[in-house]
mmCIF file of the N, C-alpha and C atoms, coordinates in Angstrom:
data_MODEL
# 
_entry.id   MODEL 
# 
loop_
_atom_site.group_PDB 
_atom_site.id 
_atom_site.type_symbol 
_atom_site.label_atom_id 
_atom_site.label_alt_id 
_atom_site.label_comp_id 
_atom_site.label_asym_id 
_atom_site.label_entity_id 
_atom_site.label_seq_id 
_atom_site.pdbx_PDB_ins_code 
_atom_site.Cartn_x 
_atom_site.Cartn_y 
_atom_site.Cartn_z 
_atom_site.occupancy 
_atom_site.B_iso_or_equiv 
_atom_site.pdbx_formal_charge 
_atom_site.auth_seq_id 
_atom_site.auth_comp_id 
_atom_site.auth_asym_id 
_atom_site.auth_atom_id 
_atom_site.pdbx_PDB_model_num 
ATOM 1   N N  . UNK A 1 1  ? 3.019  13.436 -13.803 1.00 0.00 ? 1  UNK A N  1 
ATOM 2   C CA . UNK A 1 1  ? 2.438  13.569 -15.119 1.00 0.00 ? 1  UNK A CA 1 
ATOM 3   C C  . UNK A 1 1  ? 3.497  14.057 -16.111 1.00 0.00 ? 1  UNK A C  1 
ATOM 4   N N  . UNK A 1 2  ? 4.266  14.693 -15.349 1.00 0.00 ? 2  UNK A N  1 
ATOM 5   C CA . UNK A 1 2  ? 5.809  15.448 -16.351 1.00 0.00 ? 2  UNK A CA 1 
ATOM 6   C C  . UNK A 1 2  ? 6.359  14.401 -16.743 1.00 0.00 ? 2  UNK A C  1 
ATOM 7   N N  . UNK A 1 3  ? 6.574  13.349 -15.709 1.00 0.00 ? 3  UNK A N  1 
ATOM 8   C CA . UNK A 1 3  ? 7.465  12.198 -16.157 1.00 0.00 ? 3  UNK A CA 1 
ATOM 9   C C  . UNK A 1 3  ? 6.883  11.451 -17.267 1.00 0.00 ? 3  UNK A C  1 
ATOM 10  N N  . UNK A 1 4  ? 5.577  10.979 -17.242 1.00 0.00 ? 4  UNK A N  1 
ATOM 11  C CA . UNK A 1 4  ? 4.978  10.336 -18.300 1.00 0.00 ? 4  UNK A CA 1 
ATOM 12  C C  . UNK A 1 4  ? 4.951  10.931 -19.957 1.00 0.00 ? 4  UNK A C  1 
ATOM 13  N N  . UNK A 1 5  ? 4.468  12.695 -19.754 1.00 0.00 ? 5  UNK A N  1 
ATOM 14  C CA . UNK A 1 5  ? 4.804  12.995 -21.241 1.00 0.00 ? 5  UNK A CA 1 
ATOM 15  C C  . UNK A 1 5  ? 6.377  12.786 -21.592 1.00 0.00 ? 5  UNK A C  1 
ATOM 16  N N  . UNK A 1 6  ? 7.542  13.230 -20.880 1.00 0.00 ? 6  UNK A N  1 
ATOM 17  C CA . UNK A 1 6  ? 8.891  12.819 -21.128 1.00 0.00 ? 6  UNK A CA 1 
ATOM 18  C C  . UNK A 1 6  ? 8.918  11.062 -21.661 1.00 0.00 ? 6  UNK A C  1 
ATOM 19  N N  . UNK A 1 7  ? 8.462  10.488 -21.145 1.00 0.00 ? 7  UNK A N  1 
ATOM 20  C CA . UNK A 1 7  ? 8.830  8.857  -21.173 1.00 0.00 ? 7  UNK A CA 1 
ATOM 21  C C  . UNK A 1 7  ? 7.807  9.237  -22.747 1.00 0.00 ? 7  UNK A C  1 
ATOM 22  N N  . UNK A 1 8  ? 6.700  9.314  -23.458 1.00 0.00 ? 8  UNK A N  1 
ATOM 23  C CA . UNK A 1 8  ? 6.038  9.117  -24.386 1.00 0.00 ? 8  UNK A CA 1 
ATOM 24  C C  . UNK A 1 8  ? 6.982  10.433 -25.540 1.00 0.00 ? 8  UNK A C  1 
ATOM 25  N N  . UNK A 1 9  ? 7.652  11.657 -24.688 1.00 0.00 ? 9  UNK A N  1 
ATOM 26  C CA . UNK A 1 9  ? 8.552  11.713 -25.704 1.00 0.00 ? 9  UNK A CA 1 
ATOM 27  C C  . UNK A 1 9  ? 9.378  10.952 -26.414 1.00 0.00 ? 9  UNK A C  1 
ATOM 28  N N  . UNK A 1 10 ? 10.178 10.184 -25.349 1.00 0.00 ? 10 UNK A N  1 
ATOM 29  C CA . UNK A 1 10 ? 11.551 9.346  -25.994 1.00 0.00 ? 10 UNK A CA 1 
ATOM 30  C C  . UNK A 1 10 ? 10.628 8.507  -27.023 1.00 0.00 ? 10 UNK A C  1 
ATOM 31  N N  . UNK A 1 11 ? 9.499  7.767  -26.608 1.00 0.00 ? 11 UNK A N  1 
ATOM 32  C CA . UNK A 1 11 ? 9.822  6.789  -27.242 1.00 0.00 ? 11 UNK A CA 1 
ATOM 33  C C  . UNK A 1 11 ? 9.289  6.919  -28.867 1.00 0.00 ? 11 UNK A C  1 
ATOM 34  N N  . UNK A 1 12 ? 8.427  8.499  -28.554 1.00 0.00 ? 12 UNK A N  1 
ATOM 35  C CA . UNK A 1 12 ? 8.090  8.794  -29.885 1.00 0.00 ? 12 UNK A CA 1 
ATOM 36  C C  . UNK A 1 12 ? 9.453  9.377  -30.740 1.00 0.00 ? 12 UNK A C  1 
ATOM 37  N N  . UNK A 1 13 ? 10.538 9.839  -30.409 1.00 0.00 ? 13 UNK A N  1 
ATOM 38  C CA . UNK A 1 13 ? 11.798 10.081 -31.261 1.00 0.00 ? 13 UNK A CA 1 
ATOM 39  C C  . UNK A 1 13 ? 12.458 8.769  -31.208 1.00 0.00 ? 13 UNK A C  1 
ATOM 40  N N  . UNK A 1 14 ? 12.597 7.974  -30.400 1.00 0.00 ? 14 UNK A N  1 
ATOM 41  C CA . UNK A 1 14 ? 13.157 6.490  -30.673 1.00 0.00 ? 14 UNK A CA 1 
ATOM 42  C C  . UNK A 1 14 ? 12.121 5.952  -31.633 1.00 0.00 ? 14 UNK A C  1 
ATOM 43  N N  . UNK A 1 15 ? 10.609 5.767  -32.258 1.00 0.00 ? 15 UNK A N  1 
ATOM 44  C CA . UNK A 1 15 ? 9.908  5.084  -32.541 1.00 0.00 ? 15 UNK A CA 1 
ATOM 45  C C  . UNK A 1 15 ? 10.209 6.191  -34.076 1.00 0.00 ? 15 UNK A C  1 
ATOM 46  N N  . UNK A 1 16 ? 10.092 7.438  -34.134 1.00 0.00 ? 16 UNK A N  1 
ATOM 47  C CA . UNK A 1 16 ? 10.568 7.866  -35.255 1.00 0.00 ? 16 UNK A CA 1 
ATOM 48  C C  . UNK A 1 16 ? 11.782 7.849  -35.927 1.00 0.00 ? 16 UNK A C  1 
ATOM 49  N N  . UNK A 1 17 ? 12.848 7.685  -34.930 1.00 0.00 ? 17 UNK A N  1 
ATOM 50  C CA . UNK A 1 17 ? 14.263 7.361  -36.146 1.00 0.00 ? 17 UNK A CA 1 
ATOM 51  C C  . UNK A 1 17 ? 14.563 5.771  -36.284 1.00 0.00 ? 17 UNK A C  1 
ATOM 52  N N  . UNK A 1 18 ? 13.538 5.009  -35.748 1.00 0.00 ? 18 UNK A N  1 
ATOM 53  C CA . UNK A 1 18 ? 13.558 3.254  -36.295 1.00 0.00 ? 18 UNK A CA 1 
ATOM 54  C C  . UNK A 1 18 ? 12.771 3.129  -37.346 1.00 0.00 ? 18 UNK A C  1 
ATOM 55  N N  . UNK A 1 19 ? 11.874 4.979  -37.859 1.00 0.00 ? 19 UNK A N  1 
ATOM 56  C CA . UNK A 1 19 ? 10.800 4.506  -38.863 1.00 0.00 ? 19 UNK A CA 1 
ATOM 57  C C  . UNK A 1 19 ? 9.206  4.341  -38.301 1.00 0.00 ? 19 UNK A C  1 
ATOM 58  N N  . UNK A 1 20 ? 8.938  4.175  -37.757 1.00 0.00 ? 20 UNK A N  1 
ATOM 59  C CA . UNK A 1 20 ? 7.737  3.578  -37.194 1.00 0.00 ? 20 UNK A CA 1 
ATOM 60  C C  . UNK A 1 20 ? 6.992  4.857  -37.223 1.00 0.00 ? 20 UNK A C  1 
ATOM 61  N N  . UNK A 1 21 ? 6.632  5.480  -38.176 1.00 0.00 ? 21 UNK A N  1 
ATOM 62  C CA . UNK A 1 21 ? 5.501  6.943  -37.882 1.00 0.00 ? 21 UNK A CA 1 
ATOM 63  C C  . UNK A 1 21 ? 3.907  6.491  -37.572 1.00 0.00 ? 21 UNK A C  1 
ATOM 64  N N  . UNK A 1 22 ? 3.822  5.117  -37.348 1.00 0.00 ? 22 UNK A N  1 
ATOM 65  C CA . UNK A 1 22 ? 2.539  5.533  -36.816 1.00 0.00 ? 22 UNK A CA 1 
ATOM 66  C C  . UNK A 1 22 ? 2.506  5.503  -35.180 1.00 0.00 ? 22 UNK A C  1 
ATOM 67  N N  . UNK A 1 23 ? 3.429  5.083  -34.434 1.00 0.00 ? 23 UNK A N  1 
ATOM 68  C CA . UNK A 1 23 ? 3.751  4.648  -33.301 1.00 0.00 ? 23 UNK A CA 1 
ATOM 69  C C  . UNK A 1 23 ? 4.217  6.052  -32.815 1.00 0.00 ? 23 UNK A C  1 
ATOM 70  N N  . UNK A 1 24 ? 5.289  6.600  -33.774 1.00 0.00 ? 24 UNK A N  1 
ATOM 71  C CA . UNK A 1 24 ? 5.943  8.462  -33.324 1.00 0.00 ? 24 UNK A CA 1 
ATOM 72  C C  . UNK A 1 24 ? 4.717  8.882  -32.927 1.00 0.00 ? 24 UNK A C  1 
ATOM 73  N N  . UNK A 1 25 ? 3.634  9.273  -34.354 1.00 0.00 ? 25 UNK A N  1 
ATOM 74  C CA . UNK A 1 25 ? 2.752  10.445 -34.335 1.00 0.00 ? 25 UNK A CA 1 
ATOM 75  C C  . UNK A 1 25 ? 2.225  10.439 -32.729 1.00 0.00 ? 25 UNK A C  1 
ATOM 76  N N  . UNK A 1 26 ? 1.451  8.718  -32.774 1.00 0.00 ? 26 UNK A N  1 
ATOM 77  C CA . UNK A 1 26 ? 0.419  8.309  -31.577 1.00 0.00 ? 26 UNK A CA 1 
ATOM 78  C C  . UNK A 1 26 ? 1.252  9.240  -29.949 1.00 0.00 ? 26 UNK A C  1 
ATOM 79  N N  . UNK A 1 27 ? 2.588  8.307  -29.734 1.00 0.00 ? 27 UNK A N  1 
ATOM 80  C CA . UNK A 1 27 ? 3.361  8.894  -28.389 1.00 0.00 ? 27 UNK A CA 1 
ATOM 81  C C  . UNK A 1 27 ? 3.454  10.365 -28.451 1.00 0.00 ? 27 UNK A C  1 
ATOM 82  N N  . UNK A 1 28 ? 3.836  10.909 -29.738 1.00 0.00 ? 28 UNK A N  1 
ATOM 83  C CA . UNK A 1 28 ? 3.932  12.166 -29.522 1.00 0.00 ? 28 UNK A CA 1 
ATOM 84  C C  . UNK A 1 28 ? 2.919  12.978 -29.311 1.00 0.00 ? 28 UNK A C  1 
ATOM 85  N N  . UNK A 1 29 ? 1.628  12.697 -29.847 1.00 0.00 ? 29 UNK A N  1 
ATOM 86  C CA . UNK A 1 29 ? 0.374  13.260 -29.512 1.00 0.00 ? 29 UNK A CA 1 
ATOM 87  C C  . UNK A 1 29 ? -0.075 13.107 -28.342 1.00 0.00 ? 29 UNK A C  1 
ATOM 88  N N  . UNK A 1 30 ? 0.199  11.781 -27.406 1.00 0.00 ? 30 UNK A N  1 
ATOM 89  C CA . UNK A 1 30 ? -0.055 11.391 -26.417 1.00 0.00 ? 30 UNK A CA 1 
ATOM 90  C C  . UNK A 1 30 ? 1.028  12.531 -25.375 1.00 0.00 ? 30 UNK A C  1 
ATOM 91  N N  . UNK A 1 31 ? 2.068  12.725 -25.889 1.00 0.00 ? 31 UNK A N  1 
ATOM 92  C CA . UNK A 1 31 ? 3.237  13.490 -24.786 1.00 0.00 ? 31 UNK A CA 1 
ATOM 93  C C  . UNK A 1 31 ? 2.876  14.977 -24.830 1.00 0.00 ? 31 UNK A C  1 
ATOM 94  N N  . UNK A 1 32 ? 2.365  15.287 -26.039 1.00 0.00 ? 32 UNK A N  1 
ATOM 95  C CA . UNK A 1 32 ? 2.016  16.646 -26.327 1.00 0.00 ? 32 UNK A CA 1 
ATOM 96  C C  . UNK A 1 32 ? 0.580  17.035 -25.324 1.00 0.00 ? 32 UNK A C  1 
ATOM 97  N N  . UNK A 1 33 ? -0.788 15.649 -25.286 1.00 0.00 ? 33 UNK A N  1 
ATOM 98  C CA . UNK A 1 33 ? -1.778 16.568 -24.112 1.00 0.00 ? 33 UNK A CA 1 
ATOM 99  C C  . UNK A 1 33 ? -0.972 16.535 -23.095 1.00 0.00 ? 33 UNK A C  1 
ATOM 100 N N  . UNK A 1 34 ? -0.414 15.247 -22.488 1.00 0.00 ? 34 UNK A N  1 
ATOM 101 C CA . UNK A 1 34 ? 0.228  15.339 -21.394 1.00 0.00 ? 34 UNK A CA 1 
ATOM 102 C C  . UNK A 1 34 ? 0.686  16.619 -20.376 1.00 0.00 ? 34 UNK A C  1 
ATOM 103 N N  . UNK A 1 35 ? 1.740  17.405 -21.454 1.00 0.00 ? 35 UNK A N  1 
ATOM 104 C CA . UNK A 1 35 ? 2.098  18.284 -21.070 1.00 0.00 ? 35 UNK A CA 1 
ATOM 105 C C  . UNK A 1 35 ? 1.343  19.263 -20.873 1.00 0.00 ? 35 UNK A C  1 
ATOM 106 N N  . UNK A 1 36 ? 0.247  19.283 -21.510 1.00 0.00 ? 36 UNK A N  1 
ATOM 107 C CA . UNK A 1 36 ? -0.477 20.344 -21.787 1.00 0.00 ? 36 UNK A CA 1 
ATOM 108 C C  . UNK A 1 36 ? -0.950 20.744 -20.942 1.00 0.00 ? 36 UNK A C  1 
ATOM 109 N N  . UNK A 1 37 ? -1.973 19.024 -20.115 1.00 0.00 ? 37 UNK A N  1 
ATOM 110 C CA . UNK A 1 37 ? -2.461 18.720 -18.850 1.00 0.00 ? 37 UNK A CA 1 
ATOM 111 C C  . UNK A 1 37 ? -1.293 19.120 -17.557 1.00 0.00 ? 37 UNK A C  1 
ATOM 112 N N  . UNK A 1 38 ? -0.469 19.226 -17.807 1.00 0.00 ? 38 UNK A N  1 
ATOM 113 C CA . UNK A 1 38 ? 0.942  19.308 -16.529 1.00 0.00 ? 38 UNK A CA 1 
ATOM 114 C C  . UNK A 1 38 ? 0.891  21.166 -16.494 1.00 0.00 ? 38 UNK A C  1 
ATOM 115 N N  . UNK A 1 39 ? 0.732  21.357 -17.308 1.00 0.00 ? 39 UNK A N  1 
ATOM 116 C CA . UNK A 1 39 ? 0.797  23.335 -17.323 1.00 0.00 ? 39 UNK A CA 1 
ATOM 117 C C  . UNK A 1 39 ? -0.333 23.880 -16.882 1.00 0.00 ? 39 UNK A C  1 
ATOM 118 N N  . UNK A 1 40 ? -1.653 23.580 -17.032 1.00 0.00 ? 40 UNK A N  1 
ATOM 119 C CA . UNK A 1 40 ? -3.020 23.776 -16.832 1.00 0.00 ? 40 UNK A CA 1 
ATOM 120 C C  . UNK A 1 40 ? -3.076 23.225 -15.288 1.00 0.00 ? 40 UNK A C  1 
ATOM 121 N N  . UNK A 1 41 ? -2.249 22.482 -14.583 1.00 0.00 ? 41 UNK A N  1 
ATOM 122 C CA . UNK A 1 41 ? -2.416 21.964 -13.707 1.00 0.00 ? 41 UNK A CA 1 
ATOM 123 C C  . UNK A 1 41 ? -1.448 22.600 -12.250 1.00 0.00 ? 41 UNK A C  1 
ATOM 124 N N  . UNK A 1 42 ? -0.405 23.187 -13.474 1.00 0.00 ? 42 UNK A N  1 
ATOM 125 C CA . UNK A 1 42 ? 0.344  23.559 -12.813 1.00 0.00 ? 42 UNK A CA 1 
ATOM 126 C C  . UNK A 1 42 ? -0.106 25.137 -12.276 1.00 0.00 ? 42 UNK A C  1 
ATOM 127 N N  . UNK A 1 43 ? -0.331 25.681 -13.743 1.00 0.00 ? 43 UNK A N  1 
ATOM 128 C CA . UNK A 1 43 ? -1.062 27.373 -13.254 1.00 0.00 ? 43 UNK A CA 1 
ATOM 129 C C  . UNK A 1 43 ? -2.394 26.809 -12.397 1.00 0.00 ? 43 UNK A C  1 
ATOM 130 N N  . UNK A 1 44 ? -2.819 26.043 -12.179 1.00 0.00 ? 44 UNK A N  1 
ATOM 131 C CA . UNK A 1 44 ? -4.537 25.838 -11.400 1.00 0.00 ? 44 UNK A CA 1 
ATOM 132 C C  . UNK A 1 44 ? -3.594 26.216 -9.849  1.00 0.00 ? 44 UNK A C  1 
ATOM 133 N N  . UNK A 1 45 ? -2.683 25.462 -9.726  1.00 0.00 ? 45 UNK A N  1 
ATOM 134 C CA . UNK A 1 45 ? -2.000 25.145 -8.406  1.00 0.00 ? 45 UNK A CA 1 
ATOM 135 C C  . UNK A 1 45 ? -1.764 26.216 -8.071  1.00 0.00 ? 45 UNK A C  1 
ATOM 136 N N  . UNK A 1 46 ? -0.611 26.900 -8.831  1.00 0.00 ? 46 UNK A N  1 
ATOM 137 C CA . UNK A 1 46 ? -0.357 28.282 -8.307  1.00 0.00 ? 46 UNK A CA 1 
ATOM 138 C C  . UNK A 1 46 ? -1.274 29.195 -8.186  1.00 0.00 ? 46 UNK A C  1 
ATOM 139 N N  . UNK A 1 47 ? -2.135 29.539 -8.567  1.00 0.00 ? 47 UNK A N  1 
ATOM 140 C CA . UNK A 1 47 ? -2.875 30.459 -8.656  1.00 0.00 ? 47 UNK A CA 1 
ATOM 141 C C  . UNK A 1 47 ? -3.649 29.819 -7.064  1.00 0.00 ? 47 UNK A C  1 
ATOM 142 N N  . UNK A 1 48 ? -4.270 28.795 -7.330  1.00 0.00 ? 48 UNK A N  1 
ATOM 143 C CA . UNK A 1 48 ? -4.708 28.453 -6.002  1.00 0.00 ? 48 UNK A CA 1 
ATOM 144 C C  . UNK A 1 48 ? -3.963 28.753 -4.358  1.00 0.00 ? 48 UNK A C  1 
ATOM 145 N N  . UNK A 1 49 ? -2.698 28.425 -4.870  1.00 0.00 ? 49 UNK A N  1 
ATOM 146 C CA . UNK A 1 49 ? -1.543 29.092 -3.641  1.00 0.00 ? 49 UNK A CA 1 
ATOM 147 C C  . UNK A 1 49 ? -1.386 30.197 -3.627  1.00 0.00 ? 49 UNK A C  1 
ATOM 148 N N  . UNK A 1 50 ? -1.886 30.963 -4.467  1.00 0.00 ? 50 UNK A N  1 
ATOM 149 C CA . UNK A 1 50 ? -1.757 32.473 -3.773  1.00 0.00 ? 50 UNK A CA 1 
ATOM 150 C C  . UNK A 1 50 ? -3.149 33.070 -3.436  1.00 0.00 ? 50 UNK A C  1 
ATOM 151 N N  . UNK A 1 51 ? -4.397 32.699 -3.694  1.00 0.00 ? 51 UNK A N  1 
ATOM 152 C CA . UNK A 1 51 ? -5.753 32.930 -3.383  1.00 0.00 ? 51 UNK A CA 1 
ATOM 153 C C  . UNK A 1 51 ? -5.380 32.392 -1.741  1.00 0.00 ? 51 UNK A C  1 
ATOM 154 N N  . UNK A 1 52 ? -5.106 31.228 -1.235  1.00 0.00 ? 52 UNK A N  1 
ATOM 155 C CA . UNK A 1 52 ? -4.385 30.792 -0.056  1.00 0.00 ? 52 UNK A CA 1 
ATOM 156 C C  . UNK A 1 52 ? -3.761 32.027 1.047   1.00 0.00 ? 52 UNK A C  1 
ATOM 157 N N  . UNK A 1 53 ? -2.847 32.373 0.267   1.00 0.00 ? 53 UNK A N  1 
ATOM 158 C CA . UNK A 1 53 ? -2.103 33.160 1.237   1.00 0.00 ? 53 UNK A CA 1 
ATOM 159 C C  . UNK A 1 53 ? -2.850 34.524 1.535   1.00 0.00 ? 53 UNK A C  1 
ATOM 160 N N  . UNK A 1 54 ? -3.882 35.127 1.041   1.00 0.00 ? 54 UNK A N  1 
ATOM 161 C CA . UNK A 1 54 ? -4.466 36.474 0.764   1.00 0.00 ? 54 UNK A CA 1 
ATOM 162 C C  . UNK A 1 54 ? -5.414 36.067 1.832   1.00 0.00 ? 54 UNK A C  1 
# 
């Protein structure tokens, strides 16, 4: 999921310095839940791995 917001980064800074802001905003909004989803997913995990070990 890390890889995918990265890939919708580039292409929103490639899609913004060719001009294209409606194409930037979209990827970048799209890379921005992404990540969001990758952190929320990530603390779920850990936290779950240490309820695990106890």
């Amino acid at each position: 999921m890390l890889y995918y917001a990265l890939v919708f980064l580039v292409v929103a800074i490639i899609a913004g310095v060719l001009g294209f802001g409606g194409i930037a905003g979209a990827s970048a909004g799209i890379a921005q839940i992404l990540f969001f989803l990758f952190l929320a997913f990530l603390i779920i995990s850990l936290v779950a791995g240490l309820m695990r070990r106890t």
